[in-house]
C-alpha positions as CSV (number, residue, x, y, z in Angstrom):
1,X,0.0,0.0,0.0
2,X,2.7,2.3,1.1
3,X,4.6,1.4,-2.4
4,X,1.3,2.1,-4.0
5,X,0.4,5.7,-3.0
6,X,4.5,6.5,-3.4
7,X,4.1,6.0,-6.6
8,X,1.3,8.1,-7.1
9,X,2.9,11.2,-5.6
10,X,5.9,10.7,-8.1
11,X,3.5,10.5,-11.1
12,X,1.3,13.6,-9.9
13,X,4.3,15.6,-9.6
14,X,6.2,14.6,-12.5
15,X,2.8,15.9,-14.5
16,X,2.2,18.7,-12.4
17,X,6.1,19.8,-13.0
18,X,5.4,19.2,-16.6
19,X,2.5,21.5,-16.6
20,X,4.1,24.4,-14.7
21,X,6.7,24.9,-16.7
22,X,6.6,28.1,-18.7
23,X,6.5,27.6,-22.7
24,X,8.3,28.6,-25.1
25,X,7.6,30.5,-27.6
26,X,9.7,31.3,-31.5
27,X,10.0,34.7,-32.5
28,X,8.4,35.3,-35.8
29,X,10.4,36.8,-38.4
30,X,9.8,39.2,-40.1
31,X,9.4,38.4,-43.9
32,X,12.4,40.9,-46.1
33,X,11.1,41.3,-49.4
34,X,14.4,40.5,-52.1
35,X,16.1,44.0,-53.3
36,X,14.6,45.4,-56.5
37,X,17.1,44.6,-59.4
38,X,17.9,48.0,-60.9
39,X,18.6,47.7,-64.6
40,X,20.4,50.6,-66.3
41,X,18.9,52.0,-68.9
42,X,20.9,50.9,-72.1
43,X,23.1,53.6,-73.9
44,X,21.9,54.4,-77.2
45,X,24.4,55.4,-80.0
46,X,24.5,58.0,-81.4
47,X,24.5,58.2,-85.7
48,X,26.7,59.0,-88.1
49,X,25.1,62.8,-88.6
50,X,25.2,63.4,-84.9
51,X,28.8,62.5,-85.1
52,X,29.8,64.4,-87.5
53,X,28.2,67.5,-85.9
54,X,30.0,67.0,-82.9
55,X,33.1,69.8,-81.9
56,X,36.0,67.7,-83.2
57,X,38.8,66.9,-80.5
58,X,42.2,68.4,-81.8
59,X,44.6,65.6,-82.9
60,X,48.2,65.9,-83.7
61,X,50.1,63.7,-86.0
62,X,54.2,63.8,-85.2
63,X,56.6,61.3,-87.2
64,X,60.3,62.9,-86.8
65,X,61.5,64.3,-83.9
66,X,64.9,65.2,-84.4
67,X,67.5,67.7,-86.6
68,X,67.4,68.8,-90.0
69,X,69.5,71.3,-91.9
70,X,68.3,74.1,-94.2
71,X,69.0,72.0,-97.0
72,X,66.8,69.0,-96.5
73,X,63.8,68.8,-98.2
74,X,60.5,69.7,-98.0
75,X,59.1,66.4,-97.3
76,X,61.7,66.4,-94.4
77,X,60.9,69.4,-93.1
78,X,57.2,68.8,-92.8
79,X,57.3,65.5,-91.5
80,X,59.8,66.3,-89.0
81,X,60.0,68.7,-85.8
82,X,62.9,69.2,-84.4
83,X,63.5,67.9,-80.8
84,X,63.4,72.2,-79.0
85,X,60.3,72.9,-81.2
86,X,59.2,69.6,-80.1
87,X,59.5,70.4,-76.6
88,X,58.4,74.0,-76.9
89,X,55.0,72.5,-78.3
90,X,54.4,69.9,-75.3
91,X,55.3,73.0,-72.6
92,X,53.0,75.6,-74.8
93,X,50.1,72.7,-74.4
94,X,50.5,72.5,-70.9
95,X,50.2,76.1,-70.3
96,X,47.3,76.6,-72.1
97,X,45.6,74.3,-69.9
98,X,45.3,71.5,-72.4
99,X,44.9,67.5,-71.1
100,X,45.3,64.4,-73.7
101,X,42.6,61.9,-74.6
102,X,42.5,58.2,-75.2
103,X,41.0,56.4,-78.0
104,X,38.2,55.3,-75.7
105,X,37.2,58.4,-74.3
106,X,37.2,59.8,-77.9
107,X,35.1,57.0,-78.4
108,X,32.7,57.6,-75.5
109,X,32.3,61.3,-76.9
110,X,31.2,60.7,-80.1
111,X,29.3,57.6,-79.6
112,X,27.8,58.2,-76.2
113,X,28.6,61.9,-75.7
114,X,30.6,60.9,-73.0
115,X,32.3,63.9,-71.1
116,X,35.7,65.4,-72.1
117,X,38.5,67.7,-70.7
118,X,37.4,71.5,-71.1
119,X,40.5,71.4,-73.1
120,X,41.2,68.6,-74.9
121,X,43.5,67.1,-77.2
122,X,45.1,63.9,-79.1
123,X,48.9,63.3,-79.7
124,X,49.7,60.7,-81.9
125,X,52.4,59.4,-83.5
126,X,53.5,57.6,-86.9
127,X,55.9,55.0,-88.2
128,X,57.4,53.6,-85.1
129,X,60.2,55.6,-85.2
130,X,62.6,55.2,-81.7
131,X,62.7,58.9,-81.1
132,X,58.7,59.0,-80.5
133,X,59.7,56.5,-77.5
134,X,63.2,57.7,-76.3
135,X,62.5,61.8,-77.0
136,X,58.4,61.6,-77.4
137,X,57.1,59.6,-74.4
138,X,60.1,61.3,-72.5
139,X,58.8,65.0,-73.0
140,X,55.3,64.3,-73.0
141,X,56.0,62.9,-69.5
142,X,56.8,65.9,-68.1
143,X,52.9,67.1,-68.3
144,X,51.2,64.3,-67.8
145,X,50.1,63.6,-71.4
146,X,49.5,60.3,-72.7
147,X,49.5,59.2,-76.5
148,X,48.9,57.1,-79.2
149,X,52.0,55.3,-81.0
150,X,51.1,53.5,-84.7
151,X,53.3,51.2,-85.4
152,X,53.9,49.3,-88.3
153,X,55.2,46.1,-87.4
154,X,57.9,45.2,-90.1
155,X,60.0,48.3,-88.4
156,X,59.8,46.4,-85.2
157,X,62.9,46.2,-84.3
158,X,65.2,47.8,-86.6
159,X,67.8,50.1,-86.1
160,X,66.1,53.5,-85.9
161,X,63.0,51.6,-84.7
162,X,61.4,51.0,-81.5
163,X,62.2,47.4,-80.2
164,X,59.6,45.2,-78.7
165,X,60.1,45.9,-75.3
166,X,60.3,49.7,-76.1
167,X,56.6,49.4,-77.4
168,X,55.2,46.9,-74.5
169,X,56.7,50.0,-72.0
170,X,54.8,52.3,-74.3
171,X,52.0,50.4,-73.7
172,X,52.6,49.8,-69.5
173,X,52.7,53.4,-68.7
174,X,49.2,54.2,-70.1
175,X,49.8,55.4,-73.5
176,X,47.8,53.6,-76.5
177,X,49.2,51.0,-79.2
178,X,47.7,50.9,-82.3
179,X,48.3,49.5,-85.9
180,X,49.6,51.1,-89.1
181,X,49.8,48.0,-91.0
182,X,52.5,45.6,-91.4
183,X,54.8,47.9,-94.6
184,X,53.1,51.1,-95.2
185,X,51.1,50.4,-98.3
186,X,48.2,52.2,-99.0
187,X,45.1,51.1,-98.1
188,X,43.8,51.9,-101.3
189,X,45.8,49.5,-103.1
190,X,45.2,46.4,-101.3
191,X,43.6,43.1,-103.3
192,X,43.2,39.2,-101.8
193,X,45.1,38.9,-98.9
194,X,46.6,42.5,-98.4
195,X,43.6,42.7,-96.0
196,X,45.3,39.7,-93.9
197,X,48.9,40.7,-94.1
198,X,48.0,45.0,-93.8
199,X,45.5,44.7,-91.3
200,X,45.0,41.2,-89.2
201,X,48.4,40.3,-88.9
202,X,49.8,43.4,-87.6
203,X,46.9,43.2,-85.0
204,X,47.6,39.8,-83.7
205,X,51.4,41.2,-83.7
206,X,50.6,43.8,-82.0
207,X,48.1,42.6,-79.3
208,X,51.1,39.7,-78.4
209,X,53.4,41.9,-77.6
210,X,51.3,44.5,-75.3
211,X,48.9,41.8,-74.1
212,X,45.8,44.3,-74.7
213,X,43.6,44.6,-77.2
214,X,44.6,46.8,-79.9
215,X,41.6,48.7,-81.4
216,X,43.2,51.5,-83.3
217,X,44.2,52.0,-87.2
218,X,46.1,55.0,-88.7
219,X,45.8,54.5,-92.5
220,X,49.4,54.8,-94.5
221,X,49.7,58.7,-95.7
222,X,46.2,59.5,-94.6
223,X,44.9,57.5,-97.4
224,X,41.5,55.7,-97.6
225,X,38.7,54.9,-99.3
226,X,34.6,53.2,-99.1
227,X,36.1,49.8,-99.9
228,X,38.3,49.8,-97.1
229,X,35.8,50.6,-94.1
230,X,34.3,47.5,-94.0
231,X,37.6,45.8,-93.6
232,X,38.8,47.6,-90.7
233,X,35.6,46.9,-89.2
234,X,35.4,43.6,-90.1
235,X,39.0,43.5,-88.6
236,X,37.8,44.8,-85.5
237,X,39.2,48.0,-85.3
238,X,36.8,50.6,-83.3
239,X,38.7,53.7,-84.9
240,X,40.5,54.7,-87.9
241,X,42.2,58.1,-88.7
242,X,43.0,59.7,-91.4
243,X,44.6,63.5,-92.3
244,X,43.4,66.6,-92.4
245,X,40.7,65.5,-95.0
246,X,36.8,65.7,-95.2
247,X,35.2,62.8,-93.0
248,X,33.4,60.1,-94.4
249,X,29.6,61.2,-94.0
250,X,28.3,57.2,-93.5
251,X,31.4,55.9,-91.4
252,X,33.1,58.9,-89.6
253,X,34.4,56.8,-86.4
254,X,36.9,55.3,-89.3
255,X,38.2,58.2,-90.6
256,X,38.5,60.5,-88.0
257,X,40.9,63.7,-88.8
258,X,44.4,64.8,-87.6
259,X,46.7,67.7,-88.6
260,X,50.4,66.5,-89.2
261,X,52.8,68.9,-87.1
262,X,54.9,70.8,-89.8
263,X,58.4,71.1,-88.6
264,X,58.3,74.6,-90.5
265,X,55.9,76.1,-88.2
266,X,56.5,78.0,-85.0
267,X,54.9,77.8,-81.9
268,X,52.3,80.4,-82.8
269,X,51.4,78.4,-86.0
270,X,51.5,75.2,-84.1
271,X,48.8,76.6,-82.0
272,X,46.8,78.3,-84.6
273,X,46.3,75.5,-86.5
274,X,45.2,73.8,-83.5
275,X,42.5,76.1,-83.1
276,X,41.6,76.4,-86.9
277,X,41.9,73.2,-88.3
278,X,39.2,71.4,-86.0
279,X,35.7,72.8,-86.4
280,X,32.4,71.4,-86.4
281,X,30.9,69.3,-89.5
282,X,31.4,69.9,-92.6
């Protein structure tokens, strides 16, 4: 009997304990809606006639940059500034509160009237001559400016020439490679596989050495034509320049205008024809 009511103490207090004790309860949680996915609105670019009525970026073609004596030719003395006058040009920039551009941002400006310097301006250079590297690059430094550097890869180096590794520096410190075929043959002459050898080759080169792309063309002598626009595109080359001739009206991004610096002028008719030779459209 004894055993009998012991037993059912323990089992009224085991359920009374069980009934005492307090519950517990979850916290909700609070449901988070998922973040909105913002989508930017695509860019839209722009045509060929709002292009062409853009303000045109200055852009300055060098090749030579070293002596010549009254008695060299005129070819010479166009297509070559001597290394003072040379100097005197990047200083006189500087001062007048002028900054360089890059392909791309030219790019941006036409196409997507993307924002620019209040002052801006393109320096480019020809031929692959070592002097752009080893007097060029050197001077331009001094300001802050960055370039553009067309090379045509059979020079590559030569004596006279910038070497490989001259070009791949070029290339580290923030200036711009691009192609001026493999020999300097006009553009306007090429048949078959000129296309190949003038134009894809001397990309690949090009690209192997810098390990960028290389999206920039600089036609031989300024020369071009309809027939060639659809290889450089084809090619895939973003921008093309040509000289101081009338743009294309259909494809201006490929044949986009620069003065060549005349060794004959001074620094006053360096800078005028800075400020004359780049208008609006034509």
């Amino acid at each position: 009997m004894k055993n009998i009511f012991y037993s059912v103490f323990v089992g009224l207090f085991v359920v009374v304990g069980c009934q005492s004790e307090p519950r517990k309860t979850v916290p909700e949680v609070p449901l988070v809606a998922a973040p909105t996915k913002v989508v930017a609105p695509k860019k839209v670019a722009a045509n060929a006639a709002t292009i062409l009525s853009k303000k045109e970026v200055p852009i300055l073609c060098y090749h030579n940059i070293r002596d010549f004596n009254a008695s060299a030719s005129g070819n010479v003395k166009v297509y070559t500034v001597k290394p003072p006058a040379f100097a005197e040009q990047m200083k006189t920039l500087a001062d007048e509160g002028y900054e360089t551009i890059l392909p791309e941002q030219l790019y941006n400006y036409l196409v997507f009237d993307g924002p620019l310097p209040a002052k801006p301006i393109m320096i480019t250079f020809d031929d692959t001559r070592e002097e752009q590297f080893s007097i060029g690059a050197a001077e331009m430094k001094k300001y802050g400016f960055k370039g553009v550097f067309f090379i045509m890869t059979v020079s590559i180096n030569r004596p006279g020439y910038m070497s490989k590794e001259q070009i791949k520096s070029l290339s580290d410190d923030g200036h711009v490679v691009g192609a001026h075929t493999w020999d300097h043959h006009m553009v306007t002459k090429y048949t078959g596989d000129d296309w190949n050898t003038q134009l894809v080759k001397p990309k690949a080169k090009l690209e192997e050495i810098i390990g960028k792309p290389v999206t920039d063309f600089a036609y031989p002598f300024g020369l071009w034509n309809t027939a060639a626009i659809p290889e450089i595109k084809k090619s895939d080359y973003k921008m093309a320049y040509i000289l101081a001739t009338k743009r294309d009206s259909v494809d201006p991004l490929h044949t986009i205008r620069r003065i060549i610096v005349s060794g004959t002028w001074s620094i006053e008719g360096t800078m005028k024809a800075i400020n004359s030779s780049f208008i609006k459209s034509e």
